[in-house]
HTML snippet that shows the backbone in 3Dmol.js (N, CA, C, O; Angstrom):
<script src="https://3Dmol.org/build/3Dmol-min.js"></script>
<div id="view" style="width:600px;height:400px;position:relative"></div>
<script>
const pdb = `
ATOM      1  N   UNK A   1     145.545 108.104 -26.118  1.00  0.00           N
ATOM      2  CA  UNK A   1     145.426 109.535 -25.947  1.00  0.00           C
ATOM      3  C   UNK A   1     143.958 109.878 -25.813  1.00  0.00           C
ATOM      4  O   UNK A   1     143.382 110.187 -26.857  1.00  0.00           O
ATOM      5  N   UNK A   2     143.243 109.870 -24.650  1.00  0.00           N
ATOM      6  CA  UNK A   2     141.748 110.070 -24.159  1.00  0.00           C
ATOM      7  C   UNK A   2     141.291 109.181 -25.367  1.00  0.00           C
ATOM      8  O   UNK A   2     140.783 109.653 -26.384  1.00  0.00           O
ATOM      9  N   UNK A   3     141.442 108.306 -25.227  1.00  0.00           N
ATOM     10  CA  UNK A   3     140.735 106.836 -25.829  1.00  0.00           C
ATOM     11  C   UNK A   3     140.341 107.543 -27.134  1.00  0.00           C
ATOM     12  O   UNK A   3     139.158 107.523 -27.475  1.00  0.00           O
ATOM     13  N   UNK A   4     141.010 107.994 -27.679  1.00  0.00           N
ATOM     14  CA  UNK A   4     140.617 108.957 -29.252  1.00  0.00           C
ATOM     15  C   UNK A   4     141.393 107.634 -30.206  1.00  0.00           C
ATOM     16  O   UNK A   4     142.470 107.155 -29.850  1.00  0.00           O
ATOM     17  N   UNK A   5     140.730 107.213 -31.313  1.00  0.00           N
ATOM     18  CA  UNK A   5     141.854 106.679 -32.632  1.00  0.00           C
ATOM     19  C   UNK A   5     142.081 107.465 -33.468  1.00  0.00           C
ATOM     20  O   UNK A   5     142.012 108.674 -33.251  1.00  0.00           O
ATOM     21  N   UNK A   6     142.358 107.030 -34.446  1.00  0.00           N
ATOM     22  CA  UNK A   6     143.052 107.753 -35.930  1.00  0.00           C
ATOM     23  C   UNK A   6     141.704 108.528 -36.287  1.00  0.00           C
ATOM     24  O   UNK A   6     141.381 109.714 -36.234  1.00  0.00           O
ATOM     25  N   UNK A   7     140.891 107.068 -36.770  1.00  0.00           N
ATOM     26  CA  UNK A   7     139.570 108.039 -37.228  1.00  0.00           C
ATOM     27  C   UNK A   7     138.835 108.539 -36.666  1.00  0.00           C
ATOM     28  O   UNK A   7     137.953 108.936 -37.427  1.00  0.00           O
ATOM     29  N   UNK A   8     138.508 108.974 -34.921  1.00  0.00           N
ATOM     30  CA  UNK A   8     137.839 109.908 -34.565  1.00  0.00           C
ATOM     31  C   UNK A   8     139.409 111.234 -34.678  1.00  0.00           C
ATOM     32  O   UNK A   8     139.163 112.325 -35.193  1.00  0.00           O
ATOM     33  N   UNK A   9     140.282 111.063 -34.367  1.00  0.00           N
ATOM     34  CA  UNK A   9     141.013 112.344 -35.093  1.00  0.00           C
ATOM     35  C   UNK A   9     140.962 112.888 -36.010  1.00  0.00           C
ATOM     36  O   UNK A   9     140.950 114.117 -36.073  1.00  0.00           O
ATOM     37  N   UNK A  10     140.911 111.977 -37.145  1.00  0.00           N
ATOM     38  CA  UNK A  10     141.356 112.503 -38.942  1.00  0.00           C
ATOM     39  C   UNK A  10     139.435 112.890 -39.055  1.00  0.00           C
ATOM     40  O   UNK A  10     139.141 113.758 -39.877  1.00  0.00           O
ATOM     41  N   UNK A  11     138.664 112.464 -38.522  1.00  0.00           N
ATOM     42  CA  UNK A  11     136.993 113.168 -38.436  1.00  0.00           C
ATOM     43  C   UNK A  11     136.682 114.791 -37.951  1.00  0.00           C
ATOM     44  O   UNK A  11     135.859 115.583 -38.410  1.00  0.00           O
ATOM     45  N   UNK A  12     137.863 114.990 -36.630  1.00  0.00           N
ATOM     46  CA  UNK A  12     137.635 116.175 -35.695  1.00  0.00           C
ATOM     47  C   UNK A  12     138.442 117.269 -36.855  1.00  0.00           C
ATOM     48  O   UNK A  12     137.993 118.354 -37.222  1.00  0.00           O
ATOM     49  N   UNK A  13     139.898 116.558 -37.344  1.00  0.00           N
ATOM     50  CA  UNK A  13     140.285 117.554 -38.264  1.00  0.00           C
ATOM     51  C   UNK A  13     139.694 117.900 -39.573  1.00  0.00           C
ATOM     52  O   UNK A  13     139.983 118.892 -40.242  1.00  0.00           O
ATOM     53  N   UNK A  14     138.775 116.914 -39.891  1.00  0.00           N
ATOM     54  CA  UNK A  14     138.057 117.575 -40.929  1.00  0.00           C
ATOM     55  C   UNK A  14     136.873 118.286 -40.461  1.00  0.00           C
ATOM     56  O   UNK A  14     136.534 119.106 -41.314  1.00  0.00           O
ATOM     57  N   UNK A  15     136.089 118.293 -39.410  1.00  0.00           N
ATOM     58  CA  UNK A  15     135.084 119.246 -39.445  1.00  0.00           C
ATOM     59  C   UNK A  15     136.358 120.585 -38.810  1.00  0.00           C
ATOM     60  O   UNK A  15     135.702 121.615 -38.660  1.00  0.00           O
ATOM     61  N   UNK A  16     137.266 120.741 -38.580  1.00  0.00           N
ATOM     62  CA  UNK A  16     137.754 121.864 -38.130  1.00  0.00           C
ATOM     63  C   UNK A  16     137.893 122.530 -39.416  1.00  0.00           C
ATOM     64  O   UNK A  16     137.536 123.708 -39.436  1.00  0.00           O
ATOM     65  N   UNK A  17     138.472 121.870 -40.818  1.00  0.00           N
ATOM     66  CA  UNK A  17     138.903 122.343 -41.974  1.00  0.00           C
ATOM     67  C   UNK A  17     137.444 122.694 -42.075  1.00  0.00           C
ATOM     68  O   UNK A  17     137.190 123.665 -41.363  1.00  0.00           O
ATOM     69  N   UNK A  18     136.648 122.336 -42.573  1.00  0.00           N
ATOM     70  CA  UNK A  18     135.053 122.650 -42.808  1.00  0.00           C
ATOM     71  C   UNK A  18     134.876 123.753 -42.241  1.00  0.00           C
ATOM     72  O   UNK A  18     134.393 124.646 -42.937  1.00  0.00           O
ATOM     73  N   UNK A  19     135.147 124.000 -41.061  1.00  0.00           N
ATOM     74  CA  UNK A  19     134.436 125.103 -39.828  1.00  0.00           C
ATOM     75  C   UNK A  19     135.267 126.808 -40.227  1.00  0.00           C
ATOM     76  O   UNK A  19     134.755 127.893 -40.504  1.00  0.00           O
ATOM     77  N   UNK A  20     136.543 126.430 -40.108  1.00  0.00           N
ATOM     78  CA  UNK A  20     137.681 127.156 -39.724  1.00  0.00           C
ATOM     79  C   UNK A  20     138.338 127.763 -41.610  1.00  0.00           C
ATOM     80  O   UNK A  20     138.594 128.899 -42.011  1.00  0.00           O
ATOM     81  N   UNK A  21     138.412 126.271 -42.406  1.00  0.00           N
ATOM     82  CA  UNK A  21     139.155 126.481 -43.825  1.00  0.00           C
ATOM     83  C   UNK A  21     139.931 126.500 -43.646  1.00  0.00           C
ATOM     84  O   UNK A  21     140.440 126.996 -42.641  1.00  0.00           O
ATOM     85  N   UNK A  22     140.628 125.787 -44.823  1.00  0.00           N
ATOM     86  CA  UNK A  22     142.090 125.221 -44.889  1.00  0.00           C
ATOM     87  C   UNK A  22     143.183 126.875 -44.709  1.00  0.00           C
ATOM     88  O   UNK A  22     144.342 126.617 -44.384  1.00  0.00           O
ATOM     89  N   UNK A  23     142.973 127.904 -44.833  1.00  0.00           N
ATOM     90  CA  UNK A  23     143.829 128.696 -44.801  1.00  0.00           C
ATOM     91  C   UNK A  23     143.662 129.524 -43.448  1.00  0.00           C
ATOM     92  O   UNK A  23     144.361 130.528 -43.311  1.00  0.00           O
ATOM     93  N   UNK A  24     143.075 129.280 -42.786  1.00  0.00           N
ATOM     94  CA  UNK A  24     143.199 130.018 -41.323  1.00  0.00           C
ATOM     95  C   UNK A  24     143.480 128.650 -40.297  1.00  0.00           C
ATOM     96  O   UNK A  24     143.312 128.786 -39.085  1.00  0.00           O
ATOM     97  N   UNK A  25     143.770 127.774 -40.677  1.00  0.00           N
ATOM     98  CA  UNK A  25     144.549 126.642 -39.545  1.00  0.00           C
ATOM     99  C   UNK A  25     145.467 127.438 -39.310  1.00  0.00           C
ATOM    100  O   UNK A  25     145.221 127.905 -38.198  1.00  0.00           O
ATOM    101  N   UNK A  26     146.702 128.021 -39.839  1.00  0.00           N
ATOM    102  CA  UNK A  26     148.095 128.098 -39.196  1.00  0.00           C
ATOM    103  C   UNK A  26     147.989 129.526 -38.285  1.00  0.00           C
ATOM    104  O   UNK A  26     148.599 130.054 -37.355  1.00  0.00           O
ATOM    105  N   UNK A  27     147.094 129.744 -38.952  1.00  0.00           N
ATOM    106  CA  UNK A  27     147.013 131.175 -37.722  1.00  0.00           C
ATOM    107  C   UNK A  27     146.431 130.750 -36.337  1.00  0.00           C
ATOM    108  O   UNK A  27     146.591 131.386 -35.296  1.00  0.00           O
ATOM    109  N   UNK A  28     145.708 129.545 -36.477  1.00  0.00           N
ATOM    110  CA  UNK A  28     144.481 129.082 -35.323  1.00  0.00           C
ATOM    111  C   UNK A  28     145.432 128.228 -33.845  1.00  0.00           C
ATOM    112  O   UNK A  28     145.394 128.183 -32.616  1.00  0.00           O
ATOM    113  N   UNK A  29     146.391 127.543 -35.265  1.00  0.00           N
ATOM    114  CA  UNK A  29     147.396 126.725 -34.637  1.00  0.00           C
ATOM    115  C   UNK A  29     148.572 127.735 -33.847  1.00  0.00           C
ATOM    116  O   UNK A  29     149.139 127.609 -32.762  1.00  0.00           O
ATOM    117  N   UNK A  30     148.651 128.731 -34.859  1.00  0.00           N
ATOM    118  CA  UNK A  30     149.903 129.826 -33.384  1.00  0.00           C
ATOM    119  C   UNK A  30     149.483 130.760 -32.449  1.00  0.00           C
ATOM    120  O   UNK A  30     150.019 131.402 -31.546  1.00  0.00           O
ATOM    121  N   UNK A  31     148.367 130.654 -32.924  1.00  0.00           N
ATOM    122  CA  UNK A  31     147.508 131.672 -31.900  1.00  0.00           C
ATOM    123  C   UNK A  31     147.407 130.734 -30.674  1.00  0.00           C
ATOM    124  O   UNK A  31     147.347 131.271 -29.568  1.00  0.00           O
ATOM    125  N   UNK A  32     147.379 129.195 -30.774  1.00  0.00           N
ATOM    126  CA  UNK A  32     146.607 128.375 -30.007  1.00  0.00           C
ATOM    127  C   UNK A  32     148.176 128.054 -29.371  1.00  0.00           C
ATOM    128  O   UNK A  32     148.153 127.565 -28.242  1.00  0.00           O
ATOM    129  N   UNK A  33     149.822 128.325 -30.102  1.00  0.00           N
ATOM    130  CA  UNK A  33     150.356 127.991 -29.235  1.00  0.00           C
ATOM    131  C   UNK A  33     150.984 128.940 -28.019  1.00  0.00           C
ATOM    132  O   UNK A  33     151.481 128.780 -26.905  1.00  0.00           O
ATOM    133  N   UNK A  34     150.589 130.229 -29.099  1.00  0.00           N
ATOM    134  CA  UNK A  34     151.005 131.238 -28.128  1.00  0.00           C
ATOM    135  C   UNK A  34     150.381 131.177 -26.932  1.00  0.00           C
ATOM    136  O   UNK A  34     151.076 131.452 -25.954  1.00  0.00           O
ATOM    137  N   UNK A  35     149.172 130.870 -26.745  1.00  0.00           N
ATOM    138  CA  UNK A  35     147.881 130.494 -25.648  1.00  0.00           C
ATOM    139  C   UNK A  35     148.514 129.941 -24.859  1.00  0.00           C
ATOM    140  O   UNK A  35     148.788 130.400 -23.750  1.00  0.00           O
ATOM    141  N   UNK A  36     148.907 128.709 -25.352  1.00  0.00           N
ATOM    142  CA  UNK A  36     149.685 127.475 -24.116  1.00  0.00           C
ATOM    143  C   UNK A  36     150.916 127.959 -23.576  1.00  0.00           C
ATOM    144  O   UNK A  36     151.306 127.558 -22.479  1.00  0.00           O
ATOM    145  N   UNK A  37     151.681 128.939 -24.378  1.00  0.00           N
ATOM    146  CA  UNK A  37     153.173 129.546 -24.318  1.00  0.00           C
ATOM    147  C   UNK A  37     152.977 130.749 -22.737  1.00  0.00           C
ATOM    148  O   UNK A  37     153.773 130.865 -21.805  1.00  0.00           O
ATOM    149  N   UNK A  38     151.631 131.486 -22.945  1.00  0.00           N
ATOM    150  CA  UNK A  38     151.587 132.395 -21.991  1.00  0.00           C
ATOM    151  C   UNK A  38     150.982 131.696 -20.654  1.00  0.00           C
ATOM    152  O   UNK A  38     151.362 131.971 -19.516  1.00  0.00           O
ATOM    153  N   UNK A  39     150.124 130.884 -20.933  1.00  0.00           N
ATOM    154  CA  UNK A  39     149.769 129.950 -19.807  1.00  0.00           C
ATOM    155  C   UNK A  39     150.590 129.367 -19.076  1.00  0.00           C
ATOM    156  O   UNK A  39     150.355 129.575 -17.886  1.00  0.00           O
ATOM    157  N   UNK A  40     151.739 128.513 -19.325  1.00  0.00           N
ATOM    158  CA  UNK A  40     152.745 128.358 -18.801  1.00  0.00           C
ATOM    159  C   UNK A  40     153.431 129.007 -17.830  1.00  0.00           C
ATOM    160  O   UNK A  40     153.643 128.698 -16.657  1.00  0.00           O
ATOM    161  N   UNK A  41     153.899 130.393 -18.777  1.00  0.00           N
ATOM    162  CA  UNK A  41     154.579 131.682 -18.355  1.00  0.00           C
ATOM    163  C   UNK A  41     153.620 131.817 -16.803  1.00  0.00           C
ATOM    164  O   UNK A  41     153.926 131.499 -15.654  1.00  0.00           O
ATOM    165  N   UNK A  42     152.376 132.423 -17.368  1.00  0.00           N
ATOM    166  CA  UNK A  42     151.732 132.494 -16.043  1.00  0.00           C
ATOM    167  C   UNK A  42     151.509 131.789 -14.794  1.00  0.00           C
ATOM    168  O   UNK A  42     151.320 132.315 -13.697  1.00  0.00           O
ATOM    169  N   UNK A  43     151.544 130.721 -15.024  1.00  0.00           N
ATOM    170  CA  UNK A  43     151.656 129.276 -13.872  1.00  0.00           C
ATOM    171  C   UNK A  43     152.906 129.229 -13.280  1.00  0.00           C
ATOM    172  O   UNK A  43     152.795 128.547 -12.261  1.00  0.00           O
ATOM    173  N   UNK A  44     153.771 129.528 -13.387  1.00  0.00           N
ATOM    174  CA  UNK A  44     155.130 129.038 -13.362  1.00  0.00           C
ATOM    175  C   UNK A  44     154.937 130.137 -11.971  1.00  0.00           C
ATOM    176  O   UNK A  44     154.759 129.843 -10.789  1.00  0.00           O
ATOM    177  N   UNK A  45     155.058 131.570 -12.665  1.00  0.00           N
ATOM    178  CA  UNK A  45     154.826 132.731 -11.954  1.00  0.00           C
ATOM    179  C   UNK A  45     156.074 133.351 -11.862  1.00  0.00           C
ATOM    180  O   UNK A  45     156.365 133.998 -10.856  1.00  0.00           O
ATOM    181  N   UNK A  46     156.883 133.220 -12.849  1.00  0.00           N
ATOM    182  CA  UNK A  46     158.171 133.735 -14.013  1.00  0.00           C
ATOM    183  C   UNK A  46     157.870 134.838 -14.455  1.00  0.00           C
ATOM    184  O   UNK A  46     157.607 134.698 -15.649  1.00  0.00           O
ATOM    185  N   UNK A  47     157.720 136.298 -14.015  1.00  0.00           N
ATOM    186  CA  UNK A  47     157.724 137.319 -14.811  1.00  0.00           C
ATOM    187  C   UNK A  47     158.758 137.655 -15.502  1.00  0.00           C
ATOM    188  O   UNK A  47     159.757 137.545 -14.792  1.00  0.00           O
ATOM    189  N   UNK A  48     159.116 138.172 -17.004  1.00  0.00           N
ATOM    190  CA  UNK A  48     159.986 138.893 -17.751  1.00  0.00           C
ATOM    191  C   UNK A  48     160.288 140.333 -16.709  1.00  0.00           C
ATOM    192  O   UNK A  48     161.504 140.415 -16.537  1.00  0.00           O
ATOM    193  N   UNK A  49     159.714 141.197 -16.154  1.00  0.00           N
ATOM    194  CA  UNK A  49     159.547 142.644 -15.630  1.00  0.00           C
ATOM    195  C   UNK A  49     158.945 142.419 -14.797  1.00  0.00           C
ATOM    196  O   UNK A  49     157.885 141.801 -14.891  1.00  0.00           O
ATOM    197  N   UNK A  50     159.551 142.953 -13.462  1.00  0.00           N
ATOM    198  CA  UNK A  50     158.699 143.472 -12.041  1.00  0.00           C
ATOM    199  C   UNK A  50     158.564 144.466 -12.458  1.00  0.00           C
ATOM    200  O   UNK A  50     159.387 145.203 -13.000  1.00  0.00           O
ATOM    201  N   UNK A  51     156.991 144.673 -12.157  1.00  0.00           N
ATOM    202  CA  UNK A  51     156.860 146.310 -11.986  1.00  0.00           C
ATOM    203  C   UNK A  51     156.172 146.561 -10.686  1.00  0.00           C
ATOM    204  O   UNK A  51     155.682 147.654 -10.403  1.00  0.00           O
ATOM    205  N   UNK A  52     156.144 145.323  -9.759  1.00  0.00           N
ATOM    206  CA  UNK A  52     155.320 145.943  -8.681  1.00  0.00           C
ATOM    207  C   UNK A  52     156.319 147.307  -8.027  1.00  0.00           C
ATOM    208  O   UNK A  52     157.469 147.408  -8.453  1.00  0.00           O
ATOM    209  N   UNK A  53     155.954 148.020  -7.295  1.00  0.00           N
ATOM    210  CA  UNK A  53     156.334 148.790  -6.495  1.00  0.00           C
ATOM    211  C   UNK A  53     157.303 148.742  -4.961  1.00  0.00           C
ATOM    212  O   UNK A  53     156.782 148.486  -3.875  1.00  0.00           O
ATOM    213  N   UNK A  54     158.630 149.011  -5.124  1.00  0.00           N
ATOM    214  CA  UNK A  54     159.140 148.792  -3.810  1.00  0.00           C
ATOM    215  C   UNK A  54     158.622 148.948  -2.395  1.00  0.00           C
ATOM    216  O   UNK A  54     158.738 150.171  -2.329  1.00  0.00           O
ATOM    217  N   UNK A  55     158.228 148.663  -1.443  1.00  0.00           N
ATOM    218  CA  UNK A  55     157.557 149.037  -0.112  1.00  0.00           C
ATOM    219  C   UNK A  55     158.632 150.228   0.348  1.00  0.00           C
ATOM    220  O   UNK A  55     159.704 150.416  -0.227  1.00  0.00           O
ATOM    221  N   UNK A  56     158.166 150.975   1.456  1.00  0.00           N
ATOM    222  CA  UNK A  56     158.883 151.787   1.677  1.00  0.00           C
ATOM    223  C   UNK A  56     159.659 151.630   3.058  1.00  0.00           C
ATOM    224  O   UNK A  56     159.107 150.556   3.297  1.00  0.00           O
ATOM    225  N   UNK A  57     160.265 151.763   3.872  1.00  0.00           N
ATOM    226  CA  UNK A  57     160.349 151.293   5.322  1.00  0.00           C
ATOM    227  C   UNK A  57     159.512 152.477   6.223  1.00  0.00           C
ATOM    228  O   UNK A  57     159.426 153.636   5.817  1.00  0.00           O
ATOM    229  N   UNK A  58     159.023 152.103   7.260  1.00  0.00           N
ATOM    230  CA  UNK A  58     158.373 152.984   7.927  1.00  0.00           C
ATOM    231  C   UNK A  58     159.100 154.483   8.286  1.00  0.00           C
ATOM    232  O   UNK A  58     158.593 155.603   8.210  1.00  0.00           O
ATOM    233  N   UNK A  59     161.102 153.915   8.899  1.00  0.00           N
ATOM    234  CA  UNK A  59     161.928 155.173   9.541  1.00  0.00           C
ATOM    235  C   UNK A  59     162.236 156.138   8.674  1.00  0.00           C
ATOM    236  O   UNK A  59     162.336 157.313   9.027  1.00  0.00           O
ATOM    237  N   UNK A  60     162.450 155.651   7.207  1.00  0.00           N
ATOM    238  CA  UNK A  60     162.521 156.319   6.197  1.00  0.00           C
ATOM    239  C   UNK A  60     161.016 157.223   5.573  1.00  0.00           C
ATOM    240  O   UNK A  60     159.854 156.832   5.462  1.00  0.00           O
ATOM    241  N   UNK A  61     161.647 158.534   5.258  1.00  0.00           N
ATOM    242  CA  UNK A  61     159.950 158.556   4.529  1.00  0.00           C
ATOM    243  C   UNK A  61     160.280 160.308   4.663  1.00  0.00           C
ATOM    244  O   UNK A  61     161.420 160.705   4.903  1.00  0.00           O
ATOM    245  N   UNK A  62     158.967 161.373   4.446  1.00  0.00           N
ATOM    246  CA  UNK A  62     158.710 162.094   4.053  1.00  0.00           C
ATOM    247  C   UNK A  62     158.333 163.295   5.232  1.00  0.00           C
ATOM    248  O   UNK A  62     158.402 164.524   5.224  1.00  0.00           O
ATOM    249  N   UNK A  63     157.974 162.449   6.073  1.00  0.00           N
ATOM    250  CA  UNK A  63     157.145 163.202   7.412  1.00  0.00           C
ATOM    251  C   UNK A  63     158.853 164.045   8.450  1.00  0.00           C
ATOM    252  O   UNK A  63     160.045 163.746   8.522  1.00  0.00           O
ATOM    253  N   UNK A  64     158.215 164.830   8.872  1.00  0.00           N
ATOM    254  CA  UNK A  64     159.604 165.718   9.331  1.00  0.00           C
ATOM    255  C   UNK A  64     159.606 164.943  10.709  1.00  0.00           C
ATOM    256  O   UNK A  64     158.720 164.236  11.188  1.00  0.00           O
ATOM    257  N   UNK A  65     160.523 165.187  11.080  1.00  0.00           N
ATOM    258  CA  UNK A  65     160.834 164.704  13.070  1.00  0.00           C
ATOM    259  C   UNK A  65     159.702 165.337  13.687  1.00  0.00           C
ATOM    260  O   UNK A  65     159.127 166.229  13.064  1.00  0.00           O
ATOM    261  N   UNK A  66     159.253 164.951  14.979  1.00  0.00           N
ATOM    262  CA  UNK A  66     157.927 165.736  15.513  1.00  0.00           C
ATOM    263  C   UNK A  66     158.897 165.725  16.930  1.00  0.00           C
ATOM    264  O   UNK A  66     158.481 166.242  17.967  1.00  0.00           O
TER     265      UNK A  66
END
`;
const viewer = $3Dmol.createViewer("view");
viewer.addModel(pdb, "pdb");
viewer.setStyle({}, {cartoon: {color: "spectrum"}});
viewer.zoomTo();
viewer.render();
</script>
């Protein structure tokens, strides 16, 4: 996994505990998956809601007969 071992991992997670503290990991960690969760969403290009706007047809419309 990018040529990483145990102990350059169990090293990166301790300066994160150091940096961050043991009690704001789980917020760091769902914040970080929601991140990847909307990234996805966005790539895909899967909206939940259209809101663009229907086009209109040209014959149809507002302008009176001339």
């Amino acid at each position: 996994m990018f040529g990483l071992g145990i102990t350059e991992l169990l090293i990166i997670l301790g300066l994160v505990i150091l940096i961050f503290g043991a009690r704001r990991l789980p917020e760091l960690g769902s914040g970080l998956g929601k991140a990847i969760k909307n990234f996805k969403a966005g790539v895909t290009g899967k909206d939940e809601i259209d809101v663009t706007p229907q086009a209109e047809e040209p014959g149809s419309g507002d302008q009176p007969p001339s």
